[in-house]
N, C-alpha and C positions, 0 to 999 in steps of 0.2 A: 593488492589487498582486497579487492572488488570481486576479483574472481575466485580467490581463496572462500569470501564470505558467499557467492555463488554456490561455489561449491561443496559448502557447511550446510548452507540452505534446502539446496534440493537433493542431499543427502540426508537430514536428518530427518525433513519432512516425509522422503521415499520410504523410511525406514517406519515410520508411525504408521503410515498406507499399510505396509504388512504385516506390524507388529497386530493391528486391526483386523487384516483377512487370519493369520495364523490364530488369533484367540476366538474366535469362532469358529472359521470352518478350517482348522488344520492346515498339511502342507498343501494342499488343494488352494487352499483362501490364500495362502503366501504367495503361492504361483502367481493366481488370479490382480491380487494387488499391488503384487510386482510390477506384471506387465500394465496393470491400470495408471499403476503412477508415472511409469515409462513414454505410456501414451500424452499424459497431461503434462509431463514435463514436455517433450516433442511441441503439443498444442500452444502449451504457454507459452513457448519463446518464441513462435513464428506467427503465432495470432490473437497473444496477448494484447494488443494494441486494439484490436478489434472488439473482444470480446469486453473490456471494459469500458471502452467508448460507449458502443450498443446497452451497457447495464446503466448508463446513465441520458440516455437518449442525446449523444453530445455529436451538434452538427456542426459539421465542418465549413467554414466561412473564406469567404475571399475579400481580400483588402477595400474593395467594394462596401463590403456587407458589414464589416467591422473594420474601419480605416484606423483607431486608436490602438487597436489589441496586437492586428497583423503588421502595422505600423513598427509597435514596438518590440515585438518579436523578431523581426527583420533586424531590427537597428543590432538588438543585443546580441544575436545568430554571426551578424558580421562581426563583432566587437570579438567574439568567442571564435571566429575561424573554424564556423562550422554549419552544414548543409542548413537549409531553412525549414525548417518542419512543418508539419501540417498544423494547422491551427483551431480549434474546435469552439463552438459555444453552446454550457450546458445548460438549457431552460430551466431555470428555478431564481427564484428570490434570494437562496442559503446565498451565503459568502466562502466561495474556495477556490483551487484549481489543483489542478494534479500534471503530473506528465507521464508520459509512457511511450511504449516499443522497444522493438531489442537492441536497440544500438542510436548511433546519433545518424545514422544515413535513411532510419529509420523510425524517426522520434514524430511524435504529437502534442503539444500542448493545449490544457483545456480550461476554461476561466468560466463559472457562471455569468449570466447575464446581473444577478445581483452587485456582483464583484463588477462588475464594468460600468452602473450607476453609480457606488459607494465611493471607489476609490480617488485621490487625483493621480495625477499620471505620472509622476514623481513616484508614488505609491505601488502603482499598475506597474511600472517599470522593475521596481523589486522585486514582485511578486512572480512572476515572468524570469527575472532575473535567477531568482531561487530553481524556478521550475527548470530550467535551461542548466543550471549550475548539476541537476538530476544527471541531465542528460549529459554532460559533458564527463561528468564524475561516474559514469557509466550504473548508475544505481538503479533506472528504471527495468534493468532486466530482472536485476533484485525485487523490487515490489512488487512488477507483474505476475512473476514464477509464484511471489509467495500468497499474492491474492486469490490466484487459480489452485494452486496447492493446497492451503488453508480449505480453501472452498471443499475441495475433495474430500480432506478428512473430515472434515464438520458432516458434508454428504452420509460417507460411508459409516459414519458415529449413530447418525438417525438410522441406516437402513439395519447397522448391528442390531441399536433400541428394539427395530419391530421385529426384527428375526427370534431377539428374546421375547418378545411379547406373542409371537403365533407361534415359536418354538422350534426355529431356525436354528440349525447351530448345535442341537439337543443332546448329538452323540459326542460332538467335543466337548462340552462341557461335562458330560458324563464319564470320559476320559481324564478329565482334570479333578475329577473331583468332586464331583457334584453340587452341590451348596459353595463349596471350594470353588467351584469354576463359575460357578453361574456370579460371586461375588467378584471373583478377578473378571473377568466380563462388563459386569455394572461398572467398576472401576474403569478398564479401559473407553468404557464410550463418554466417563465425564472426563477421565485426565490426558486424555488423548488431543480432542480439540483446546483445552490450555495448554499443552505443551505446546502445539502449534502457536499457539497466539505467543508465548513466550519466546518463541525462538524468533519471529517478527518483530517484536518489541527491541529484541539484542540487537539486532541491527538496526531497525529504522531507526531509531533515537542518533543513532551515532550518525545516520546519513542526514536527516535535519540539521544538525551541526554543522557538516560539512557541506550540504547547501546552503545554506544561510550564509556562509564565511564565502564560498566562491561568488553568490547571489552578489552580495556586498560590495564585494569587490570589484564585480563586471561592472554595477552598473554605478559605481562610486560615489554613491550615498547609502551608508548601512540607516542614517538614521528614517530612512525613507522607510525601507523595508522594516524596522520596528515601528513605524508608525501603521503601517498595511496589516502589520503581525497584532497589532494591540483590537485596530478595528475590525479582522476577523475572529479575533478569538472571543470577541462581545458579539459576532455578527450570528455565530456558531451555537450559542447561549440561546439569543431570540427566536433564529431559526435555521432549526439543523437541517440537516442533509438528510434526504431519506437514502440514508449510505447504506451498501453491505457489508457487514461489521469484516469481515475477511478483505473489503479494499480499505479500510479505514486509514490506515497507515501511507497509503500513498498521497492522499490531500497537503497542504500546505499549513491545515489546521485540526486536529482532529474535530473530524464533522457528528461524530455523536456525545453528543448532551448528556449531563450529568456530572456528578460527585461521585463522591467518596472514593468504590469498589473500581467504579470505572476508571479513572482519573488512577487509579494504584496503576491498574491494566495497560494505561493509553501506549497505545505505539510512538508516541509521539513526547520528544521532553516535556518538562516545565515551558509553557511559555516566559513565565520570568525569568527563569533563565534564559533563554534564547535571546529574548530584550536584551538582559544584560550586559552579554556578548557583543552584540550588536552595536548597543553604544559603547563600551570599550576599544570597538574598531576603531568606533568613530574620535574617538581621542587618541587613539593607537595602537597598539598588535595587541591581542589577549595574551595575557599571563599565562 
């Protein structure tokens, strides 16, 4: 199923990359962002791990430097009969973590330093637990493709804007139509980055689910992990994450702040739902 939604992902994303290059610069601009997205798929899956560590300044620690975090990372790695990952801590107050890499021979987990004052270790163990349940259930190659992916179209959306704006682009839209094209044009560079974020939302919400439920279950108290889930999702309210809206979706909580539009948007379920669930384990198998 994982690889099927893999390969829903960085096809339908590849596709919006040239739907992008063709409505401006023709079969030229498809070529062009063919091979663009070709290159960024390649980059995402072999150095996606990197590339979003580095966006959030998350250094990597040794049992030493963080005895509670790599502690329990270890315990749950063994419980899951799987390699020990790299373990990161990302300076900030916000409350999160995330995981990542293309594989589990391959994985990192990352917890702010705020997360490592707030929580108890009952708590920490969930949250860990969840992240780990990412990597097990193979989804980090999922979020990382679509963080770097997303990122590209949003990129190529702004450089479409200024190509209309100094008049890039001028003989294909004259081609189309003129006023005709230059409007389907305007169209593509706003519906282009929401279909990106839409096609992330279809999946991350269902892979929250399914970590939470594996999370739960490793480390066998769900009520632990709704109590971790309640504390950052207030934690997230007081002080967000200076996230990139294109990794939002890999956190443990969505880290940007706000109602209404955003909250329609989130990559991420209802938290009360998620709770919900969670205590249902905890009495017995969800419905």
């Amino acid at each position: 199923m994982n690889t099927t939604k893999t390969i829903i992902l960085m096809v339908g994303l590849t596709v919006l990359l040239v739907l992008i290059g063709g409505a401006f610069f023709g079969e030229r601009g498809m070529i062009m962002a063919f091979a663009f997205a070709s290159v960024m798929n390649l980059v995402s899956y072999w150095f996606n791990d990197k590339i979003v560590l580095r966006m959030y300044n998350a250094r990597e620690v040794t049992e030493s430097e963080a005895p509670v975090l790599y502690g329990i990372t270890r315990d749950l790695a063994q419980r899951m009969n799987m390699p020990m990952p790299k373990v990161y801590v990302i300076p900030t107050d916000a409350l999160n973590a995330f995981a990542t890499g293309r594989n589990p021979k391959h994985a990192a987990v990352a917890a702010t330093e705020g997360i490592l004052r707030l929580l108890t270790r009952e708590e920490l163990m969930g949250v860990m637990a969840h992240e780990l349940g990412h990597v097990t259930n193979r989804d980090i190659l999922i979020g990382t493709i679509a963080a770097t992916i997303a990122g590209a179209i949003s990129m190529l959306a702004h450089m479409a804007q200024w190509a209309m704006i100094f008049g890039g682009g001028g003989d294909r839209r004259d081609r189309n139509g003129g006023a005709g094209g230059a409007i389907a044009g305007i169209a593509m560079i706003i519906l282009a980055p929401i279909a990106a974020m839409l096609i992330q939302m279809a999946i991350s919400r269902s892979r929250e689910y399914e970590a939470d439920s594996t999370g739960a279950r490793i480390c066998g108290n769900p009520m632990a992990l709704a109590s971790a889930l309640k504390k950052l999702e207030a934690g997230a309210q007081r002080i967000p994450l200076n996230a990139n809206p294109a990794t939002a979706h890999m956190f443990i909580v969505n880290p940007l702040r706000g109602g209404g539009i955003v909250n329609l948007f989130s990559t991420h379920p209802p938290m009360a739902k998620r709770i919900e669930r969670l205590e249902q384990m905890a009495h017995g198998p969800i419905q």
